[in-house]
C-alpha positions as CSV (number, residue, x, y, z in Angstrom):
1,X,-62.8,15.5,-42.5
2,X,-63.2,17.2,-45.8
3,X,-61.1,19.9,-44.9
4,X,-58.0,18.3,-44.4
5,X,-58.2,14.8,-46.6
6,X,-57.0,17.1,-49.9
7,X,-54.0,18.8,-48.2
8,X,-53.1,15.4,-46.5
9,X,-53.3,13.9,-49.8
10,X,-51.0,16.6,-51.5
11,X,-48.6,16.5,-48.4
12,X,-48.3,12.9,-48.8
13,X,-47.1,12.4,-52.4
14,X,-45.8,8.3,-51.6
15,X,-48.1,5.7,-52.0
16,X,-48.9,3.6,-49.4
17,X,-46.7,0.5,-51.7
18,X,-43.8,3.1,-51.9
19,X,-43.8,4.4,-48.4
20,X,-44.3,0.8,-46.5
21,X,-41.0,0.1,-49.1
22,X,-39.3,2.8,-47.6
23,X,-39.6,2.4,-44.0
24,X,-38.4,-0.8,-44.3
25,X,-34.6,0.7,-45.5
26,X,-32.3,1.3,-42.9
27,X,-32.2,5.3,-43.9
28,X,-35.7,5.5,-42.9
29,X,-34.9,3.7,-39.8
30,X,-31.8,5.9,-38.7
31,X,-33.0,9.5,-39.3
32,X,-35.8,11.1,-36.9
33,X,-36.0,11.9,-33.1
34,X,-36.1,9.1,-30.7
35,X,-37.2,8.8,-27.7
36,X,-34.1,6.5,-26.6
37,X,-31.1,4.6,-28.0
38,X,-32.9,1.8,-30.5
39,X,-36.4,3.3,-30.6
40,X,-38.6,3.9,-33.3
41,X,-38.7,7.6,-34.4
42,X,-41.4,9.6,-34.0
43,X,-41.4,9.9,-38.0
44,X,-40.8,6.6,-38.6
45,X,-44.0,5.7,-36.5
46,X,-46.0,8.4,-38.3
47,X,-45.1,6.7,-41.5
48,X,-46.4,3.5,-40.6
49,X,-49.9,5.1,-39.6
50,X,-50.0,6.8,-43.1
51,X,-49.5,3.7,-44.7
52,X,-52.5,2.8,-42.6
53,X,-54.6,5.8,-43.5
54,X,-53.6,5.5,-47.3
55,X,-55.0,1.8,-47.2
56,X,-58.1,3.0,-46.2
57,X,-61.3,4.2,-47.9
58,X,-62.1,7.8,-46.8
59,X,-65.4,6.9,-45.8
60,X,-63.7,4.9,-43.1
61,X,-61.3,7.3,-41.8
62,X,-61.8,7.9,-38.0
63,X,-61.5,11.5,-36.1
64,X,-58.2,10.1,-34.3
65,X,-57.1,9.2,-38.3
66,X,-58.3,13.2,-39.3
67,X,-55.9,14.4,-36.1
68,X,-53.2,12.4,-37.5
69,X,-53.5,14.1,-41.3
70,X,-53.3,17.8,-39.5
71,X,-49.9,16.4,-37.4
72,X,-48.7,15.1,-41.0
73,X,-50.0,18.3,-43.1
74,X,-48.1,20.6,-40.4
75,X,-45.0,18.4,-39.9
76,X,-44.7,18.3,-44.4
77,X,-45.1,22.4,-44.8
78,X,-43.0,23.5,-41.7
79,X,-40.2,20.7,-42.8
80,X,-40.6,21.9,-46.7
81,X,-39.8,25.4,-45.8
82,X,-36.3,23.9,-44.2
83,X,-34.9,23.2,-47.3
84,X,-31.0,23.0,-47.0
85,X,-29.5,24.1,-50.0
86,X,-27.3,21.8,-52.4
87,X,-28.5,18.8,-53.7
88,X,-31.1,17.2,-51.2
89,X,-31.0,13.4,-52.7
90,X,-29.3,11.7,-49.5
91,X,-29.9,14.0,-47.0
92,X,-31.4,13.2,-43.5
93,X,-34.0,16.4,-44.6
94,X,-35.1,14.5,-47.7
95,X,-35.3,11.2,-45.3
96,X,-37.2,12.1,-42.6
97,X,-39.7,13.8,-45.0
98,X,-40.2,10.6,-46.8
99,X,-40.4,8.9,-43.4
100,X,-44.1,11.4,-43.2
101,X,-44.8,10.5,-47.1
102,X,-43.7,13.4,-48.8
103,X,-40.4,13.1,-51.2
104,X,-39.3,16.7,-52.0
105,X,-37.6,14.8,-55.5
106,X,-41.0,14.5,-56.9
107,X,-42.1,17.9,-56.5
């Protein structure tokens, strides 16, 4: 677990009060692929189980928690390197980011 928890941690720049705030906005809700017509997003679903994993201590994280911070470490750095040029503030780029904890405003 050591290996990933401090890249997880630096991918995921929201706290857990911040991010659960978020993904209750209808931005969070609308951006992000879905599986069909009113489902939850695949980010939006991640975002909920790093809420979960930010709650925790990290003596208590599990090894299906440790997969989860290498889905959300990979999604972060090959989304970061997308960057659309322009201002980014209401983008669906910046939204579905935050939706996995990262917001690219605070960098």
């Amino acid at each position: 677990m050591a290996d990933v928890y401090p890249e997880f941690r630096e991918a995921v720049n929201m706290s857990a009060a911040d991010l659960r705030k978020w993904l209750g906005t209808a931005e969070s809700k609308d951006v992000g692929q879905k599986a069909s017509a009113g489902a939850e997003s695949v980010g939006h679903d991640s975002g909920r189980k790093i809420v979960e994993l930010l709650d925790k201590t990290k003596s208590a994280l599990t090894e299906a928690d440790e997969q989860h911070m290498h889905k959300v470490v990979g999604y972060v750095h090959r989304h970061l390197a997308q960057r659309p040029e322009g201002d980014i503030t209401e983008t669906k780029w910046r939204y579905s980011l935050m939706n996995w904890g990262h917001d690219p405003l605070k960098d």
